[in-house]
C-alpha positions as CSV (number, residue, x, y, z in Angstrom):
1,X,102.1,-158.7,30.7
2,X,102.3,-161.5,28.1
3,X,101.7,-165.3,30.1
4,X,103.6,-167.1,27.4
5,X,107.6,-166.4,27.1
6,X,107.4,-167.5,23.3
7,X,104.6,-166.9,20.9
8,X,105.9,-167.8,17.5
9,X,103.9,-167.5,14.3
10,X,104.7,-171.7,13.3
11,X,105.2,-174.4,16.1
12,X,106.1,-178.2,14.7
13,X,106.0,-180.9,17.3
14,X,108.4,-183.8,17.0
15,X,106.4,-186.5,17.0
16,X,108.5,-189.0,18.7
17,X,109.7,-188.6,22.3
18,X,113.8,-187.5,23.0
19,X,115.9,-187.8,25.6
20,X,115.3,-184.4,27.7
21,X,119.6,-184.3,28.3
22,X,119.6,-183.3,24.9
23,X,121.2,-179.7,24.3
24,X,120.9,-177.3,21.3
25,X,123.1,-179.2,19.6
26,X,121.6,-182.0,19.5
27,X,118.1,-181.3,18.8
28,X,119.0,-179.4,16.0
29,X,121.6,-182.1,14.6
30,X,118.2,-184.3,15.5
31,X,116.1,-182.2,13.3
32,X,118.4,-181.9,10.6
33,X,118.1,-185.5,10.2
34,X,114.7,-185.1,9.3
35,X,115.2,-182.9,6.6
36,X,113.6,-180.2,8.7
37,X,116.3,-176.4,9.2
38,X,116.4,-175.5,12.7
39,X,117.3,-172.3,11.4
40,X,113.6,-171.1,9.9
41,X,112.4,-169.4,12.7
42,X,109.7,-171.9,13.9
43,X,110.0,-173.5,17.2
44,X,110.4,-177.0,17.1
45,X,108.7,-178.5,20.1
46,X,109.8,-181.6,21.6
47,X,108.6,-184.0,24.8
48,X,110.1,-187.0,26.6
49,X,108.5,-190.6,27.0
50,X,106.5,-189.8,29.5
51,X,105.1,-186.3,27.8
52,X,105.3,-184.4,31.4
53,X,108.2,-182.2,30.1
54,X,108.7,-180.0,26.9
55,X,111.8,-178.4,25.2
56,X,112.0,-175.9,22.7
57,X,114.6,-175.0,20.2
58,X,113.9,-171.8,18.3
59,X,115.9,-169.7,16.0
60,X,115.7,-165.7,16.6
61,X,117.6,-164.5,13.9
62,X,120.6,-163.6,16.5
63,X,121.0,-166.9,18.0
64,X,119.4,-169.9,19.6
65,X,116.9,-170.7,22.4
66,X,116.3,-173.2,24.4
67,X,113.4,-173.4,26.4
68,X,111.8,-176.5,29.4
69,X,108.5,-176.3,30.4
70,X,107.5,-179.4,32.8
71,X,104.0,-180.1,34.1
72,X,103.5,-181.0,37.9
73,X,100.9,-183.0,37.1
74,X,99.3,-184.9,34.3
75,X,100.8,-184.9,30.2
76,X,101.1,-182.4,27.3
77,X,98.5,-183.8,24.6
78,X,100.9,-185.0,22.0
79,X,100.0,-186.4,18.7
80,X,99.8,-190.1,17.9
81,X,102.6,-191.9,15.6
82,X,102.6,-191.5,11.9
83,X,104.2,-187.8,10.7
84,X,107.7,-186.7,11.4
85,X,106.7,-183.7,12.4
86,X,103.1,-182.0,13.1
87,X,102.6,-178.1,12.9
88,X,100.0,-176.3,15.1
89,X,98.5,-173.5,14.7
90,X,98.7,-169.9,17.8
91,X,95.1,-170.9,19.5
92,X,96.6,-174.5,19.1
93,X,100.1,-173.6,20.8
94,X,99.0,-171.7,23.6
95,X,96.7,-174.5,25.1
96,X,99.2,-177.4,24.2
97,X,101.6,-175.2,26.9
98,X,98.8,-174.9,29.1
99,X,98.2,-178.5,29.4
100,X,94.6,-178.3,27.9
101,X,93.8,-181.0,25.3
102,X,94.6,-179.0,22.1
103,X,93.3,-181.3,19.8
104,X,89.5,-180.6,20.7
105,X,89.8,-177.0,19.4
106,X,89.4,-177.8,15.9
107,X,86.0,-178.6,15.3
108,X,85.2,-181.9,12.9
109,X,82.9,-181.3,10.1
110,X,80.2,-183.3,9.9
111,X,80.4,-186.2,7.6
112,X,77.7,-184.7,4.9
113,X,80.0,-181.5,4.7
114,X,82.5,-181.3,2.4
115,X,85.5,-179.3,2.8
């Protein structure tokens, strides 16, 4: 049995926090607005202010769905200000929904290493 309900090959997260009341509608007129199509079939990840909850809007090819996770306790790892949008990778995904500090699983090359 799978322990994740959605498993899409792109995520983005949307940077900056929404109001969780928002429908389908919405968040896709939302996303439209930044030039990004609800319609690829990427999930489009979103949080609230407080980053204990997270909705997500993702295009099957059939129709829309909308999805709420909420933690009990603590915050999804979010990242800071500054892109409209972020996209994360599977390994990436599947901790951000567990909770687990997402960012840390991309190791930093050393500063003498050049990419």
């Amino acid at each position: 049995m799978e322990r994740h309900m959605i498993q899409p090959s792109q995520v983005f997260l949307c940077i900056e926090p929404v109001d969780m009341r928002w429908g389908m509608d919405r968040l896709s007129a939302y996303l439209q607005g930044m030039a990004q199509p609800p319609c690829n079939g990427a999930v489009y990840a979103f949080t609230n202010r407080h980053r204990s909850r997270l909705k997500l809007l993702a295009w099957d090819g059939n129709g829309v769905w909308l999805a709420l996770r909420r933690l009990h306790q603590g915050a999804f790892r979010w990242p800071a200000a500054g892109d409209i949008v972020h996209q994360v990778n599977q390994q990436e995904w599947l901790a951000l929904a567990d909770g687990i500090e997402w960012q840390r699983l991309r190791a930093k090359l050393p500063d003498h290493w050049h990419a």
